[in-house]
C-alpha positions as CSV (number, residue, x, y, z in Angstrom):
1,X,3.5,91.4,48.6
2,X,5.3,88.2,47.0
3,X,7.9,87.0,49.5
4,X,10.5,84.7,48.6
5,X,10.4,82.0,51.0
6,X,7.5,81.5,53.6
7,X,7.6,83.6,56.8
8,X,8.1,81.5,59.9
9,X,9.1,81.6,63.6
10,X,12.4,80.4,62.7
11,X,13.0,83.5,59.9
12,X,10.1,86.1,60.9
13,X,12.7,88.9,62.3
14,X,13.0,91.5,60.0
15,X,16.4,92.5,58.5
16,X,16.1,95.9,56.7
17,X,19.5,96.3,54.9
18,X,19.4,100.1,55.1
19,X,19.5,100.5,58.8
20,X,21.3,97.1,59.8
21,X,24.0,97.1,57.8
22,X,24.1,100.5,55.7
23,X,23.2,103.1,58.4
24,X,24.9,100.8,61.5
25,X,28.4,100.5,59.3
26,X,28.3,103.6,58.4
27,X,28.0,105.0,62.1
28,X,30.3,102.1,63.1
29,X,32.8,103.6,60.3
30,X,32.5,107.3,61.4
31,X,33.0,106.4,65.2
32,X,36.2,104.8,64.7
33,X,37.3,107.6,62.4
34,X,35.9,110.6,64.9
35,X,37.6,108.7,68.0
36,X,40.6,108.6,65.9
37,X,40.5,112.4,65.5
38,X,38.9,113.3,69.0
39,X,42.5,110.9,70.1
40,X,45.0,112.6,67.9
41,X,43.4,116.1,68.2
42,X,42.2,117.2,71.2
43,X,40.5,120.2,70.6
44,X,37.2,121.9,70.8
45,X,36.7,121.5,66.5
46,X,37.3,117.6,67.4
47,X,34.7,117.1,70.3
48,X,32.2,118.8,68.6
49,X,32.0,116.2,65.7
50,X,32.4,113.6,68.6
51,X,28.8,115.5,69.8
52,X,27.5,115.4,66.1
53,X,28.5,111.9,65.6
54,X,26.1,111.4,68.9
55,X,23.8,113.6,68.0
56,X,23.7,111.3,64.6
57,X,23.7,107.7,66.2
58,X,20.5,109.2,68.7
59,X,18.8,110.1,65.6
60,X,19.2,106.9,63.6
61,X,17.9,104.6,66.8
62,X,15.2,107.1,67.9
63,X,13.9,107.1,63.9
64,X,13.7,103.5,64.0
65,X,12.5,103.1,67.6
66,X,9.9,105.5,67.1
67,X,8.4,104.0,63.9
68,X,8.1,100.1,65.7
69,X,6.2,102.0,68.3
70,X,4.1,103.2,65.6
71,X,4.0,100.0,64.2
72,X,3.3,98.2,67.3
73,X,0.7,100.7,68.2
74,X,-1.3,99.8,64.7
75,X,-0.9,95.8,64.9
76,X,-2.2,95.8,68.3
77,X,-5.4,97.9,67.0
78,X,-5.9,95.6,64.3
79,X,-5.6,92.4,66.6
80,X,-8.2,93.9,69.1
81,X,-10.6,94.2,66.0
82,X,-9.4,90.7,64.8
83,X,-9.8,89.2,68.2
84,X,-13.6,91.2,68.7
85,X,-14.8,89.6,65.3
86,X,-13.1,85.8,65.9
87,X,-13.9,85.4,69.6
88,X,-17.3,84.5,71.4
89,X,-18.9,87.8,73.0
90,X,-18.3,86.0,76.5
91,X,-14.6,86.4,76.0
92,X,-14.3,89.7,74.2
93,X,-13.8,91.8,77.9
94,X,-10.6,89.4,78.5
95,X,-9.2,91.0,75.1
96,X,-8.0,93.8,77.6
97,X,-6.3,91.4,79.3
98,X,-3.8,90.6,76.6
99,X,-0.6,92.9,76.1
100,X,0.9,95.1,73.6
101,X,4.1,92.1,73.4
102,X,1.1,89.6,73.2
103,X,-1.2,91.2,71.0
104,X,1.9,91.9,68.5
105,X,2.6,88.0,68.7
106,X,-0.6,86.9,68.4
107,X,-1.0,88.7,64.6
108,X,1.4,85.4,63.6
109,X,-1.7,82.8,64.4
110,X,-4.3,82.1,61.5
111,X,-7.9,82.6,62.0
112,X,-8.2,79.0,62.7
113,X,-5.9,78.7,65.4
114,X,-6.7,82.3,67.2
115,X,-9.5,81.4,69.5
116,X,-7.7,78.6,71.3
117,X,-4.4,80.3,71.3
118,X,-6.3,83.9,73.0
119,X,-7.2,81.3,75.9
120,X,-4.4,79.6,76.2
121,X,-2.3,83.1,76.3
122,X,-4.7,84.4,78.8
123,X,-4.8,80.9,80.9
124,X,-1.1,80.2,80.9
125,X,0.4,84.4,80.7
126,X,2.3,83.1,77.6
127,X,5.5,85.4,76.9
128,X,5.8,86.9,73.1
129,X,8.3,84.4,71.9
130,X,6.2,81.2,73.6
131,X,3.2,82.3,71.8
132,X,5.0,82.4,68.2
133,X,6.5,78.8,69.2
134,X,3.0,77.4,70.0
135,X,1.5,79.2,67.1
136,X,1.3,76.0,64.1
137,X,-0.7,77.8,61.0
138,X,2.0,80.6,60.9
139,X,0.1,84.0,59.2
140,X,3.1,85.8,57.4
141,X,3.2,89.8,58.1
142,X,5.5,91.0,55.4
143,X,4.2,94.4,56.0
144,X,6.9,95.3,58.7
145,X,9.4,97.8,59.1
């Protein structure tokens, strides 16, 4: 997938302009409109679309929550296979070491740089966002949601 500029630490967050701005003013939009009727009309016809517009905001962050689980679930898979194939057989039981937050940072480093950065994560307990700082030979995942 042909990506305009190159992926990097500084721009690797993923901005999906259906549920960030879309979705989110849309919600943001119907809130202040439901709250304006829940306030004017306090009735039972009222509260119930304050429970819908609820019901509906759940939805949206529960669809999106769910399918970065997913995600996650999938990238830290295919780094454990990564990892098994780049790293000496001494070091493949310390892959179960590593965490979800660290395997999902860890798909940013290039082959080249993996081994050295595995140790050094395992070493030094590196936290998600120091690991994407350290890592110099960024390897763009356009592939997000």
């Amino acid at each position: 997938m042909a990506e305009a500029r190159p992926q990097t630490f500084a721009n690797h967050v993923r901005f999906d302009p259906a549920f960030h701005a879309v979705l989110a003013s849309f919600l943001l939009a119907t809130l202040v409109l439901t709250l304006a009727v829940v306030v004017r009309h306090r009735d039972i016809v009222s509260f119930a679309l304050l429970g819908l517009w609820i019901g509906l905001s759940i939805t949206a962050v529960l669809a999106r929550t769910y399918s970065l689980k997913v995600q996650d679930r999938l990238i830290r898979l295919e780094e454990r296979l990564r990892l098994m194939t780049i790293l000496p057989p001494l070091l493949h039981h310390r892959i179960a070491e590593l965490t979800e937050s660290q395997l999902v940072a860890l798909r940013f480093a290039s082959d080249q740089e993996l081994m050295a950065l595995t140790a050094r994560v395992l070493d030094e307990k590196l936290t998600s966002k120091q690991i994407k700082a350290a890592i110099v030979d960024w390897r763009p995942d356009y592939f997000r949601v």
